[in-house]
N, C-alpha and C positions, 0 to 999 in steps of 0.2 A: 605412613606407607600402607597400600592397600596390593595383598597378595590372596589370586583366584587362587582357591584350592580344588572346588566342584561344582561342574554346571549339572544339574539334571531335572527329573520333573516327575511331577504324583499326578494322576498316574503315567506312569510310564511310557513315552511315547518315541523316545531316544534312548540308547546308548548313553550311562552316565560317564562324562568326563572329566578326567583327574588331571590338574596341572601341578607344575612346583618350580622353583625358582628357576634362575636360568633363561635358558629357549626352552617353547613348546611348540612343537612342529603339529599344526591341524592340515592335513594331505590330503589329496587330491589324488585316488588311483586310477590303473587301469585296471578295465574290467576283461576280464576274460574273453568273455563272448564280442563287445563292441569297442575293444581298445584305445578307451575313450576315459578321459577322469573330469573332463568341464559339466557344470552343472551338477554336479552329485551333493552338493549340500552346505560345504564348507561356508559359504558366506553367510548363509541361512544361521548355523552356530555360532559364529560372532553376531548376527542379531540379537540370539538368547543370552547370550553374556550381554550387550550393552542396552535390552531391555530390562533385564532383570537390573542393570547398572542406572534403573531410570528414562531412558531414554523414550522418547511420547511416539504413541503408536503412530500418529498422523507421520511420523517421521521417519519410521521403520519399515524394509521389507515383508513384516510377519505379517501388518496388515494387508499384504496381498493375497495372502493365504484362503481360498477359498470358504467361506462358510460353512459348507459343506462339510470340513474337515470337522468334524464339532469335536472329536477326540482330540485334536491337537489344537482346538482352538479355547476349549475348555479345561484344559493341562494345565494344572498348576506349574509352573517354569520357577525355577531353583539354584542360586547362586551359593554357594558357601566360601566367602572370605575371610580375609582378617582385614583389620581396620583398627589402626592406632593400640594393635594390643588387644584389639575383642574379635571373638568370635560370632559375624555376623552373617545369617542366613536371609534374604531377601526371598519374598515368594510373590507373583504376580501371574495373571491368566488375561493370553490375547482378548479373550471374552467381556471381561471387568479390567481395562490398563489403568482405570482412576483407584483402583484398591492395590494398596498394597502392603502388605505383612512383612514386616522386619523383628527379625527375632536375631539379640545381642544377648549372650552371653548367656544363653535359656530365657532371658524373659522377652513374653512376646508382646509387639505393639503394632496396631492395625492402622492405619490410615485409609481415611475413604476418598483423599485428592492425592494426586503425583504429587502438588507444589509442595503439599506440608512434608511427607515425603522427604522430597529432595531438599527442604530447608530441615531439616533435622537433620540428618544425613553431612550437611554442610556444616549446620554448629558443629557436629561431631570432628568434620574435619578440621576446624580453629578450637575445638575447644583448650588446647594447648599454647594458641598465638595470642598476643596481647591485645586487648581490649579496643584499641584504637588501631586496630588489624584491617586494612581496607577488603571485604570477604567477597568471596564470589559463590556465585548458588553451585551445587552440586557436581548438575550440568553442564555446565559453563566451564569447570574445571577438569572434565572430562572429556570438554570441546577437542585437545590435541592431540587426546591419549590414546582415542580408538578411532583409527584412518578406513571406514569401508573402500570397498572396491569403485564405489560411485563416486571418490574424489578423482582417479587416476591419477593420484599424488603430485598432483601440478605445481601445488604452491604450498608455503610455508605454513600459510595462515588460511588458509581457506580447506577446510578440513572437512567441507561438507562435498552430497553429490552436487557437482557441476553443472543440474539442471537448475536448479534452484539459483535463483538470485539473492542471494545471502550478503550483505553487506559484510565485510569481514573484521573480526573483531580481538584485538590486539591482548585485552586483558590477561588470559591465562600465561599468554606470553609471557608479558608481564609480570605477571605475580610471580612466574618459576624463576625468572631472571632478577626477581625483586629489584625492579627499574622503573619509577616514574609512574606504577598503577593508580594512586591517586590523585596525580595531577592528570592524566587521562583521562581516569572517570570524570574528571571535573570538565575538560575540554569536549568530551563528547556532550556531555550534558548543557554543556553551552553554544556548542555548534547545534543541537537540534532547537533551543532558544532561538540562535541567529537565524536558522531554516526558515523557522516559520516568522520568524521580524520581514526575514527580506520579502518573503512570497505577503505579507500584510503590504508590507514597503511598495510593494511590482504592483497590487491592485489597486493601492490606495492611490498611486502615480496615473493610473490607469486612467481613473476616474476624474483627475482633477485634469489631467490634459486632453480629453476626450477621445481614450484610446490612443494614444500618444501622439496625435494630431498637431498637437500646439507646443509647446515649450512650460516647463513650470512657472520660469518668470514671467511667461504669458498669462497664464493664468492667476498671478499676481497680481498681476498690471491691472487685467480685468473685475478682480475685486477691488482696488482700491477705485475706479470708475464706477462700480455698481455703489458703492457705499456712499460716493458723492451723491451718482442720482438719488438713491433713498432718500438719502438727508434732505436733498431739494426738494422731493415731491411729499415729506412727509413736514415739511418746514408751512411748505404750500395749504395742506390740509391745516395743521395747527394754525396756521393765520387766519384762514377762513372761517376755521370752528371760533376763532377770539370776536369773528364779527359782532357788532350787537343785533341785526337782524339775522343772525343765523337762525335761533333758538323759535324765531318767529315763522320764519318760513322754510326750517328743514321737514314738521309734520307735513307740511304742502307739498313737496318736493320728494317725500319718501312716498305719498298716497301717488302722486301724479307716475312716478317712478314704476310702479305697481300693476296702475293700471294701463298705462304704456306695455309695459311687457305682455300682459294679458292680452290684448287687444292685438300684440304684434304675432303673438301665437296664433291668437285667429287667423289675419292675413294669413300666416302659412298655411293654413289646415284647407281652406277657400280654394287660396291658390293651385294647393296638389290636388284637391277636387276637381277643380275645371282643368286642371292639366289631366285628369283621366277622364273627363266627359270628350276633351278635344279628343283624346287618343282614340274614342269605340269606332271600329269599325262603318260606314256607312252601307247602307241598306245595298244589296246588289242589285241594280238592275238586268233582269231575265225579257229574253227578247220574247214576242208573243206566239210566232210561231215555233220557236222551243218547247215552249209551256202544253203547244199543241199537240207539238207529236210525240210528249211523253205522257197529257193524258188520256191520247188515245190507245198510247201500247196499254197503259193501266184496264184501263176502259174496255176492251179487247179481252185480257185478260182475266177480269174481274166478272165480266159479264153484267148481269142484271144487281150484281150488285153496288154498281156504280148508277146511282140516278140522279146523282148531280152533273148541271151542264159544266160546259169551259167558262163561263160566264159568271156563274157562280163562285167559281173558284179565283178567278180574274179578281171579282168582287172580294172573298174571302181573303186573298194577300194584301191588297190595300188597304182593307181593315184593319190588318196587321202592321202593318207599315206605316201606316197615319197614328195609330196608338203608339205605337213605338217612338214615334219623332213628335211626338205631342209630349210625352214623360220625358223626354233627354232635353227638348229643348224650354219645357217649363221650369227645368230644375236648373239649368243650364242661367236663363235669364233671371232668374231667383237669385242664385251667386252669386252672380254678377253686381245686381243691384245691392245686396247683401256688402260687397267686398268694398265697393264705390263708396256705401255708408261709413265702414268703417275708415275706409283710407280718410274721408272728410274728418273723421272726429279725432285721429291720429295726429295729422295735421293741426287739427285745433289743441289740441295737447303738448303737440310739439312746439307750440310759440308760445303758447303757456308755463312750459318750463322753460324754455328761453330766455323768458323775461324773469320769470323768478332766479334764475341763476344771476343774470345783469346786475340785479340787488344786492347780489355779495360780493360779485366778480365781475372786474373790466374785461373779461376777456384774454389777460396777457397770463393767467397761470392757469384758470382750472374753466374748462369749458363742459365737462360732465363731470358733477360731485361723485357719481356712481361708477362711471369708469377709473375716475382719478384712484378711489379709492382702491379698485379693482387693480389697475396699475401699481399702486405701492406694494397691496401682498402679494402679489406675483414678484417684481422684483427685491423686495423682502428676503421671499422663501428663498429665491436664488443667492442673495447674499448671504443668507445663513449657511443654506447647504454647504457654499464653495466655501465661505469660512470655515465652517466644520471641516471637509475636505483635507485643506489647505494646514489647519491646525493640524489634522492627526497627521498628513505626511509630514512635515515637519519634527512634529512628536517622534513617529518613527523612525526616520532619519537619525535623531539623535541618538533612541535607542541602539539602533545598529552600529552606528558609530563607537556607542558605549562598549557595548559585548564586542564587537571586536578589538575596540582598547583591552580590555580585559581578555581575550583570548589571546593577543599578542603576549603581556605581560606572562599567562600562564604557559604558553607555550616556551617564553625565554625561561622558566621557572624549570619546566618538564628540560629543555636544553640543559639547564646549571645541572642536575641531577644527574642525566646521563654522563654528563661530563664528573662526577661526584665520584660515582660508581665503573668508573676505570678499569679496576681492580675486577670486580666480576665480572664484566664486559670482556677483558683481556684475556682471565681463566677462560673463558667459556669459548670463545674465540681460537684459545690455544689447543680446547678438548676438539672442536670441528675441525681444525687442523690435522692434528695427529690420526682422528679417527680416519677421515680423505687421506694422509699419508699411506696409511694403513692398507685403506681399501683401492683407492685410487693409485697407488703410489706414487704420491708424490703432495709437497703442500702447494700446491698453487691452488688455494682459495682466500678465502677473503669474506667476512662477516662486520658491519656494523649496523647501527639504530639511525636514525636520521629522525628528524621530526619533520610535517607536511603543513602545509595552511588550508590543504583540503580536509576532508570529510574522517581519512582514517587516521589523522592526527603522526601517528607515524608512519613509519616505511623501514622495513628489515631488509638489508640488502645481504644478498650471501647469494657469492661465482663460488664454481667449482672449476674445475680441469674438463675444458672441453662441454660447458653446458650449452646448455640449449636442446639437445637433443630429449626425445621422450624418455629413455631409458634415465639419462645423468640426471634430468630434472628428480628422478622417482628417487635414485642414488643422492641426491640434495638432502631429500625431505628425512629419507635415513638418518642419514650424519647427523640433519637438524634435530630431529628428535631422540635421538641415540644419546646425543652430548646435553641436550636437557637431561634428561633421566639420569646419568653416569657422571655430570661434570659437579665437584665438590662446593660449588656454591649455590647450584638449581636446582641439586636432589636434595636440598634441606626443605625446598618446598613441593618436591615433583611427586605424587604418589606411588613412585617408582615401576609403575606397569606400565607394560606400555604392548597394542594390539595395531597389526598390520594387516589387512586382509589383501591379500594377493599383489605384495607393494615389487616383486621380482620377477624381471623378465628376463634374465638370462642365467646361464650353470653360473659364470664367473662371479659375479656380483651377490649369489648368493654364499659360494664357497667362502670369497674373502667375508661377505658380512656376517655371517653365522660364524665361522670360525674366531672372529675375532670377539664374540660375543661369548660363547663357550670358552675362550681363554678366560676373558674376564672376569666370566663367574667361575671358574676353577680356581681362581689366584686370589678372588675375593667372594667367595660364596653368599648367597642370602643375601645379598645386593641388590638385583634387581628382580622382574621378572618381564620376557617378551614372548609375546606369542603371535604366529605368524601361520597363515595358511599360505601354501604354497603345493603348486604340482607335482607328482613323483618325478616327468621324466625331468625335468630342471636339475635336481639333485642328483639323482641317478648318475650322470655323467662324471660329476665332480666325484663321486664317490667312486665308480670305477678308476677312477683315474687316480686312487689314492690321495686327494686334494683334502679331503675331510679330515677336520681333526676327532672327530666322535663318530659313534654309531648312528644312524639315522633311527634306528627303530628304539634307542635310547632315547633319544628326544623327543619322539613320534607320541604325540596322546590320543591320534585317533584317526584311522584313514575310512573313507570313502570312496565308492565306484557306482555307477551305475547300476549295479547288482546288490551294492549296500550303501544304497543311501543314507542319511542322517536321519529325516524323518520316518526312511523305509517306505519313502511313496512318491510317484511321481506327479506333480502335478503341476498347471499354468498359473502364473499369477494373475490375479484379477486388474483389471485398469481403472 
C-alpha cells in the first residue's frame, strides 16, 4: 500500500501539502477580484506528486515550465509516503530529473538514472510476492493510478494525454485483477516477433514477385526454367572444356579475345572523333560588300590608324580560312584512313577466331567461348538470387505460420485462465455494479475480459446506464477504477491510491461520488486514499443544498485562485 502523506520542496517554492486517508479534495477557487478559479495551479500539483512518483520529465507538464523560472526549476520537489511499512521520502529537481534521492526509513540513497530508480522502487513493491511473480516496473504500475487532465477520462485503459499515440497496455490491469498477466506478456512479446516475420514476409514477397507483379508460383515456375537453362549452358561449357584441343587453342583464343576487344575500343574512340570533326561548324561565308562597308565605318573611324587596305584583309581571312580547313580536314582524312586500317585487321581477327572456335565446336552449342561464358554467370547470379529469395520467403512463411500457431495456442491458454478466475472476475464485476447502483442508481452495467487476435491481446468491455455521452464515459472510468482500488480481490494487489485530476463535470456526480467514498472510509478507515482536484463552484451547489455528507474544507488540503496560485506565479508554457 502506498499512502501520500506530504508533497513539498527545499527550497521553498509552494505551499507544503498534507494529505491523509480518505478523499483529499485539491481546489480550484474563485478569486475575488477576477471570479475565475481555471488555470490557478491544481494540475501543475498533481505533476509534483507524479514526478516526484517517478514519472520522466519528457512526459510531464513541469517541463513546460520556463527556464527562466530557475527558483522553481532548481527546487528540490519532495514526496513523503509510506510504502509497504516504510517511511519513504523521494527528492528530485526539474533541473537534474535523471537524479534522484530516495531516503527509506532515514537512510539515504542517490541514484543518478530514473530507471535504476524506478526498478528499486519496484523490487520494493514485490519484495513480499513470490519469486516467480510476473513484476512490472514502477511506472508501469502507476500507469492507472494517476489519470491527468490530458486523458479526458475517455477510456479504461488509456490513461495517458490523448495527444499521444500510445499503444495501450493491458498489464497493470491485469496484475490488480490477477488475470492472465503472464500469458500476456508472452502474447505481446510474440505479436511484436510476428510484426516484424510479417513485414520481413511483405518485402521478401516483394522482391521475389517483382513488386507483386507476378504470382509467387510464377516465380517458381521461373526458377525451375532458370536452373534447367544453367544446367545446359554449363553442361555445354564442361563438354567443351573435355575437348582435347581445347587446352591447345584456348591460349590462342583468350589472346585473339583481347586483342579484339582492344581494337574494338579503338573503332569507338575514331568513330566519336570524326563524329565531332563532322559536327564543327563550317566557315561562314561574308558577302564582300558587307566586309566593305564595315571596314569603312572602322576606317572612318580609326582614322590614320587604319593603313591597311580592304584587300588585305580580303587576303588576311582566307589565310585563315585555308589554315583552318587544311587542320580539320588533314586530321579528318587521317581517321579515316586510320579507322579503315583497323576495321581490315578486325575482320582478319574475326575469321581467325572463327575458325578457331569450328575446332571445338559445330556450331550447334557455343558459337562465342567468351559470351557463352558471360551467359552462364549472368544467368547463374539470377538463379542464385531467386533461389535465395524463394528460400527465405518460404522460410518465413513458415515462421509466421509457426508463432501464430503458438499464439493461438497461448491465447486459448490466456482464454482457460480467465475462464479459471471466475471468482474474481465476478467479485469485481459485482463491486462496478453496486458502486453504478450507488452513483447512478441503478445496476444496468456490465463488465467482462474478451481476448482479441489483434495487437491488444485483450479487450475490457464495461456499459454503463446511458453511456456514450462525455460526462458517463468519465463516470465509467470512476467506478472502474474506484472498484479496482476498493474491490476485496484487486486491493490485495492495487496500491490503494488512487489520483483524479479534474475527472468531474457536474455538482451531481460529484455529490454521489465523493459521498459514497467518505462513507466508505468512515465504516472502514485507513483503507484507501483519493485524491481529486476539482472546482469550488461544482461543489458548492451540492453543499448548499445539503447533499454532502462531510464538510468540504474538512477534506480540502489546499485551495487556489488566481490571486494564490500554487507556484505563486503566473506564467505560459513553453512549446
Amino acid at each position: 500500500m502506498i499512502k501520500i502523506n506530504k508533497l513539498y520542496s527545499e527550497p521553498e517554492i509552494f505551499t507544503p501539502i498534507s494529505f491523509d486517508f480518505g478523499v483529499n479534495i485539491i481546489m480550484g477557487e474563485k478569486s475575488e477580484k477576477t471570479n475565475k478559479k481555471i488555470g490557478v495551479g491544481k494540475s501543475v500539483c498533481i505533476e509534483f506528486i507524479n514526478f516526484c512518483l517517478l514519472k520522466r520529465i519528457s512526459d510531464s507538464r513541469l517541463n513546460l515550465i520556463p527556464k527562466k523560472n530557475a527558483e522553481i526549476i532548481d527546487s528540490q520537489i519532495k514526496l513523503d509516503f509510506e510504502f509497504n511499512n516504510k517511511k519513504v521520502i523521494i527528492s528530485r529537481s526539474i533541473s537534474k530529473p535523471e537524479q534522484v534521492s530516495i531516503q527509506i526509513n532515514g537512510e539515504h540513497i542517490h541514484f543518478d538514472k530514473l530507471d535504476d530508480a524506478s526498478e528499486y522502487l519496484g523490487n520494493l513493491y514485490f519484495e513480499k510476492y513470490p519469486a516467480n511473480t510476473k513484476r512490472l516496473s514502477f511506472r508501469n504500475l502507476l500507469q492507472p493510478i494517476i489519470r491527468d487532465e490530458r486523458s479526458e477520462f475517455k477510456d479504461l485503459i488509456k490513461c495517458f494525454d490523448t495527444n499521444k499515440s500510445i499503444p495501450s497496455d493491458y498489464s497493470p490491469h491485469l496484475f490488480f485483477l490477477n488475470v492472465g498477466l503472464q500469458k500476456y506478456t508472452e502474447i505481446k512479446s510474440l505479436n511484436d516477433d510476428l510484426k516484424k516475420k510479417n513485414t520481413f514476409h511483405s518485402e521478401t514477397k516483394k522482391l521475389v514477385t517483382n513488386n507483386n507483379e507476378i504470382k509467387i508460383q510464377d516465380a517458381k515456375a521461373h526458377l525451375n526454367e532458370l536452373e534447367s537453362e544453367v544446367g545446359k549452358v554449363n553442361k555445354a561449357i564442361e563438354q567443351l572444356k573435355t575437348n582435347e584441343s581445347f587446352e591447345l587453342i584456348q591460349e590462342d583464343l583468350v589472346k585473339l579475345e583481347a586483342k579484339l576487344a582492344d581494337l574494338r575500343t579503338k573503332q569507338q574512340a575514331i568513330k566519336f572523333e570524326i563524329k565531332q570533326i563532322d559536327s564543327f561548324p563550317k566557315p561562314e561565308s561574308i558577302n564582300e560588300n558587307e566586309i566593305q562597308i564595315i571596314f569603312n565605318q572602322f576606317k572612318k573611324g580609326l582614322g590614320d590608324l587604319v593603313e591597311k587596305s580592304l584587300d588585305d584583309l580580303k587576303e588576311f581571312k582566307n589565310k585563315i580560312d585555308g589554315f583552318r580547313n587544311t587542320i580539320v580536314n588533314d586530321r579528318l582524312t587521317s581517321l579515316k584512313s586510320e579507322l579503315s586500317e583497323i576495321n581490315s585487321i578486325v575482320r582478319k581477327l574475326d575469321e581467325e577466331y572463327s575458325e578457331k572456335i569450328s575446332l571445338l565446336d559445330n556450331g550447334e552449342v557455343l558459337k562465342d567461348l567468351k559470351t557463352s561464358i558471360r551467359v552462364f554467370n549472368e544467368k547463374n547470379r539470377e538463379l542464385n538470387n531467386l533461389r535465395s529469395l524463394i528460400q527465405k520467403y518460404d522460410e518465413s512463411e513458415r515462421d509466421k505460420k509457426k508463432l501464430e500457431a503458438e499464439k493461438a495456442v497461448l491465447i486459448s491458454d490466456l482464454e482457460e485462465e480467465i475462464y479459471k478466475n471466475q471468482e474474481t472476475l465476478k467479485s469485481f464485476k459485482e463491486s462496478i455494479l453496486s458502486i453504478h447502483e450507488r452513483i447512478m442508481g441503478n445496476r444496468e452495467a456490465h463488465f467482462e475480459i474478451k481476448t482479441t487476435k489483434n495487437q491488444s491481446v485483450v479487450d475490457f468491455i464495461m456499459r454503463t446506464d446511458d453511456d456514450g455521452s462525455h460526462s458517463t464515459e468519465r463516470m465509467k472510468v470512476f467506478i472502474y477504477d474506484i472498484s479496482l482500488m476498493l474491490n476485496e480481490h484487486t486491493r490485495k494487489n492495487h496500491p490503494r491510491f488512487l489520483i483524479h485530476d479534474n475527472i468531474f463535470e457536474d455538482d451531481d456526480s460529484i455529490e454521489k461520488s465523493l459521498n459514497f467514498l467518505f462513507e466508505y472510509n468512515s465504516k472502514t478507515p485507513n483503507e484507501f486514499q483519493y485524491i481529486v482536484t476539482l472546482n469550488s463552484d461544482l461543489i458548492e451547489s451540492a453543499s448548499r443544498n445539503g447533499k454532502l455528507l462531510f464538510e468540504v474544507d474538512d477534506l480540502k488540503r489546499a485551495g487556489f485562485t488566481k490571486d494564490n496560485r500554487f507556484l505563486g506565479l503566473k506564467y505560459n508554457e513553453t512549446k
